[in-house]
C-alpha positions in Angstrom: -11.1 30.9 -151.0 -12.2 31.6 -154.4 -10.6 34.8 -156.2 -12.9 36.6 -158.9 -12.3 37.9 -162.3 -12.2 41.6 -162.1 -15.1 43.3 -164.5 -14.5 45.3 -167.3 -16.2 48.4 -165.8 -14.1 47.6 -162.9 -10.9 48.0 -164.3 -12.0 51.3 -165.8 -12.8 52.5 -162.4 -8.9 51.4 -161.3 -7.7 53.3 -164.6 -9.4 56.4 -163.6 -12.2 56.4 -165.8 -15.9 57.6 -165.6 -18.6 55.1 -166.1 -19.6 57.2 -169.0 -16.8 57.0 -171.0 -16.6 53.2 -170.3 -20.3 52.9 -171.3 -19.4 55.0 -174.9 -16.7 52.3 -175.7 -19.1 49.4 -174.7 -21.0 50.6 -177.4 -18.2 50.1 -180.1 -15.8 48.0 -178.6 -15.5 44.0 -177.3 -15.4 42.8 -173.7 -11.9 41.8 -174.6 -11.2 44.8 -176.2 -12.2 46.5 -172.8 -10.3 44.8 -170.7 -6.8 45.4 -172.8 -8.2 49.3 -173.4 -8.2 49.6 -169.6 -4.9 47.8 -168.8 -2.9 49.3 -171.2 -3.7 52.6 -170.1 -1.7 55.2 -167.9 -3.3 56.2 -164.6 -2.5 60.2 -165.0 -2.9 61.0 -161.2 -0.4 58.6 -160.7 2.0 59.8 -163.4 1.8 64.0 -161.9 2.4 63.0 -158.2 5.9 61.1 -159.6 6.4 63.7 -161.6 5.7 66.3 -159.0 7.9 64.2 -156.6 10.7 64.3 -158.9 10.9 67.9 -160.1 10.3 69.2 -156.3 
């Protein structure tokens, strides 16, 4: 079985991102520069439902 890179615009999606926003940065930025924009990003639907969790 052979695993696959994830795509740029794929990681995006898993970050919570539109497909427009990762299309504006496509424009400016590196494939590379993608991928590290995307991972070292905070998913902010996951951050309220912890915080929601914790102050309840």
């Amino acid at each position: 079985m052979r695993i696959r890179k994830l795509m740029s615009i794929e990681c995006w999606r898993l970050m919570s991102f539109d497909d427009e926003d990762y299309y504006l940065a496509k424009e400016v930025y590196c494939e590379t520069s993608l991928y590290k924009q995307a991972w070292n990003s905070i998913v902010v639907n996951v951050i309220y439902e912890i915080l929601k969790n914790l102050l309840i």
